[in-house]
Each structure stands twice: as structure tokens, then as C-alpha cells.
N, C-alpha and C positions, 0 to 999 in steps of 0.2 A: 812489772812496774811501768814506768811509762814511755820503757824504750821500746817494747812491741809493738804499743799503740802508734808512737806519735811513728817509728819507725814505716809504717805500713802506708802512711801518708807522704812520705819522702819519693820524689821523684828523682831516681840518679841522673838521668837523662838531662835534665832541664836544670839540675841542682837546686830544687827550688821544691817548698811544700804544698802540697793541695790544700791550702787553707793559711794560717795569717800567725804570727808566732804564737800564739798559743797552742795551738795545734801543732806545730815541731821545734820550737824555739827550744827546750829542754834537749832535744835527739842533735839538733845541727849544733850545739854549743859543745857538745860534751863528745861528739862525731868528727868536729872539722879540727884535719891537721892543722889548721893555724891560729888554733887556741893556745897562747903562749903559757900560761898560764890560769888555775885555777883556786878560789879561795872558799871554802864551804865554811859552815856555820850551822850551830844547833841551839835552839830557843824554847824553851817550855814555856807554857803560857798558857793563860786559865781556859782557852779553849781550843786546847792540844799540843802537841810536842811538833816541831818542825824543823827541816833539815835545809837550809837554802843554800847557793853556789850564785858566786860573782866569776863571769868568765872575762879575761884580756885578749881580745882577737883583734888584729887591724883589720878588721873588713864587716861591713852590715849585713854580706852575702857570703857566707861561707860555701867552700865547694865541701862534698861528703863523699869520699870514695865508699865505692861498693865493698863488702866487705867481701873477702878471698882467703884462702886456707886455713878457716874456721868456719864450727858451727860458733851460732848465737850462745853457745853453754858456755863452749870453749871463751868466747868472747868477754864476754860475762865473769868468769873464773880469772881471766887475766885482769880487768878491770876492778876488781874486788881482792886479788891475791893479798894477802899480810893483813886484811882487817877482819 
């Protein structure tokens, strides 16, 4: 999905993405510890079904720690457990 992609584009260094929030807006929202909150939503509609998320974070620049004692599976599997 589109945490590989936009993933690959994240610079940890600089905490900032090679390109403009389209390009990792989705990976730093859903990344950054200081997303206090999250609110998803699902919509059917004559031209496809959609899954969207409203994130609460006090900051326009979130920082994205590298990820450490996990694979991306393992990461994935935690982020998904109970659905």
C-alpha cells in the first residue's frame, strides 16, 4: 500500500520528504509519534469505495523515527492486529 512507496521517499536524516505532502503526507501522519489522535472513515460512492483518515497532531512538521526491532511485516501486523 502506500507505506513502501511514500516510505522510500522519507528522509530520517533531515525528517522531511523528497517531495511535497502528497508524496509522504499519508507515511508522516500515520509515522509521527505526535499524532494524538486518529479518526478513519469509509464511503461508497458511484465511482469506488474509499477509506479516508483525519490525523490530530500539534505540528505541520512532524519528526518520524526510524523504525528499530522490527521488520516492515512485523510492523504492519502490529498496526493491523484485531482487524
Amino acid at each position: 500500500m502506500w507505506y513502501d512507496q511514500e516510505e522510500t521517499k522519507w528522509n530520517y536524516d533531515s525528517n522531511q520528504c523528497n517531495g511535497g505532502w502528497a508524496t509522504c503526507g499519508h507515511f508522516s501522519n500515520m509515522m509521527s509519534p505526535s499524532v494524538t489522535s486518529i479518526a478513519c472513515g469509509w464511503s461508497e460512492c458511484a465511482n469506488g469505495n474509499y477509506v479516508w483518515c483525519n490525523y490530530n497532531t500539534p505540528t505541520q512538521t512532524p519528526k518520524v523515527p526510524r523504525i528499530s526491532g522490527m521488520s516492515k511485516a512485523e510492523l504492519k501486523t502490529s498496526l493491523t492486529a484485531g482487524y
